[in-house]
N, C-alpha and C positions, 0 to 999 in steps of 0.2 A: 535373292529377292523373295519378300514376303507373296504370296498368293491366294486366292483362296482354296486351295489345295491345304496349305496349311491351318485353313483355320477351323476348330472343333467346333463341332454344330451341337445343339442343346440334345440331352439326353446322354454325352460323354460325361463323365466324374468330375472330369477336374473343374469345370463349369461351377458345379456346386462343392467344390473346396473353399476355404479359406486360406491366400496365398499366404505364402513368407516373407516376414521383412529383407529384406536385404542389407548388407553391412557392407563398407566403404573401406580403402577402393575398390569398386566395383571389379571382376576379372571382367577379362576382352571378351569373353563372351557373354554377357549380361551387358554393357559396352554396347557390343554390336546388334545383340535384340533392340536394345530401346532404339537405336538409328534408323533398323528396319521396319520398326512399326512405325516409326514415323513415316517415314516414305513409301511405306504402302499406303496409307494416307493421302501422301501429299499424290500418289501415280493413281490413286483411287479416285479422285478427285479431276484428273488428268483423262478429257473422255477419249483422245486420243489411246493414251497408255492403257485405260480401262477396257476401254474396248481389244486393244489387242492381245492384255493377257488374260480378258474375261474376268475383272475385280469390280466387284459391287463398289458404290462410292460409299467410304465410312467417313465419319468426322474424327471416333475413337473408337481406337484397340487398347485391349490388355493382353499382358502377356499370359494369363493364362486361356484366353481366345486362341495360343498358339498352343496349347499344352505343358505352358512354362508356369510352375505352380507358384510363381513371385508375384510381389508386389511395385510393380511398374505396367503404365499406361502412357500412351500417346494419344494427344489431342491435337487435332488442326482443324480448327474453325474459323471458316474463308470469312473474309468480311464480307459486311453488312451492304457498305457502298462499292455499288459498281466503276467508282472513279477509283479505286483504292486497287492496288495487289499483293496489298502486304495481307495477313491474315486478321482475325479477329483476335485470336488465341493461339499458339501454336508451341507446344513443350512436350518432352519426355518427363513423367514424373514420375518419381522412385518414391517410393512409401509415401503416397501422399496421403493426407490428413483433412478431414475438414474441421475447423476450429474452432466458428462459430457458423451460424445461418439463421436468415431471417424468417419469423412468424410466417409471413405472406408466403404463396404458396403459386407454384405457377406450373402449367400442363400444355403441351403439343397440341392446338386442334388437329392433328391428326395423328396421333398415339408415337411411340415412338417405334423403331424397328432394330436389328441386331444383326452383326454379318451371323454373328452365330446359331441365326433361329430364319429358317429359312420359309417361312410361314409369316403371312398379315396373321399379326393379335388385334383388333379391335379395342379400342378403351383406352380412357386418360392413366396417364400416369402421372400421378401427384410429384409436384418439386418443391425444396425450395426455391423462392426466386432470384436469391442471392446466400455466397458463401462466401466465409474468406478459408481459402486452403494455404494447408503447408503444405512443401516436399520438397526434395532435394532432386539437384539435377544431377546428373552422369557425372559429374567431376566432383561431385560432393556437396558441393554451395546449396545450405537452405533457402528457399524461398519460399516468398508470402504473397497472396495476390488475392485480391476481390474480384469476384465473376458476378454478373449480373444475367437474368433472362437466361439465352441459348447455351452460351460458353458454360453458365452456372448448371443446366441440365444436363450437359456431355459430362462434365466433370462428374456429376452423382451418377450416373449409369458406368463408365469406367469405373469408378469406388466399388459397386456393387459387384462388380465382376472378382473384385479383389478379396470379397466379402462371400465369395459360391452365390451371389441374388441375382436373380434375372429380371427386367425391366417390370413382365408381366405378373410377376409376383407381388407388385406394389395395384395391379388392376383389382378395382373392386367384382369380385366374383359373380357376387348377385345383379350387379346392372353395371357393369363397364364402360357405359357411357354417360353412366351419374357423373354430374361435375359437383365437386364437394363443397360446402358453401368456402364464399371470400376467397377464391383462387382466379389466375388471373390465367387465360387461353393465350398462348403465345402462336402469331400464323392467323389469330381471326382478323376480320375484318377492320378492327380498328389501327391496325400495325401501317 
């Protein structure tokens, strides 16, 4: 079981590497990374579990969050409605891709954070506000999927990890809480 014991905080190398793709089939052990990221997730999320093993709630990891210098993330994004318990999103993806993304442009009202940065950064971080990704799952099978809003921003923050970029490196320097024009606040008051 994944913990935060395992996972590198900013200022370690492999943070700012650029992972490796991965080649199918995957061995059992790459296999079993992506399962576990998921389920630190899913027990992250879990304030019972969290609470007893002391796990910050994530939505997504990457595997080199664990010091695995690959190209594989997990996302699990609870839903929106409270009558639901299915998720919003929820996959291990191996080399994923974004493919296309739209102009519009969407930000956190309250910036985004990182198991791996164990500090508030203050300041929007610019998104797309929709993507369509590729990536293949653990058995190999491509897939293609359209994210919108939340799931769309987890998805670029996980990429970026896979990329050596960290969230706050997209914060504009000089004024951090400039919002750039025609971008859309996700979490304000109009939601």
């Amino acid at each position: 079981m994944i913990t935060m014991n395992e996972v590198i905080r900013e200022g370690h190398p492999t943070l700012r590497k650029k992972a490796e793709p991965l080649t199918f089939p995957l061995d059992s052990s790459m296999t079993e990374l992506g399962e576990e990221l998921l389920a630190f997730l899913i027990n992250s999320q879990d304030p019972e579990i969290a609470e007893k093993y002391e796990l910050r709630p994530g939505v997504g990891i990457a595997a080199p969050q664990v010091d695995v210098s690959k190209r594989m993330v997990a996302v699990h994004v609870p839903s929106q409605d409270p009558e639901s318990s299915d998720p919003e999103f929820s996959a291990i993806l191996v080399n994923p891709k974004i493919v296309s993304h739209s102009v519009q442009q969407t930000c956190l009202s309250d910036g985004e954070g990182c198991l791996s940065v164990d500090r508030e950064v203050p300041g929007y971080v610019p998104r797309h506000k929709r993507v369509t990704l590729e990536y293949y799952e653990l058995t190999g099978e491509k897939k293609k999927v359209r994210l919108r809003d939340f799931p769309a921003i987890v998805v670029q923050h996980e990429i970026d990890h896979l990329n050596g970029v960290m969230f706050y490196d997209h914060i504009d320097p000089e004024n951090p809480l400039a919002l750039p024009d025609n971008i859309e606040v996700l979490g304000s008051e109009e939601e």
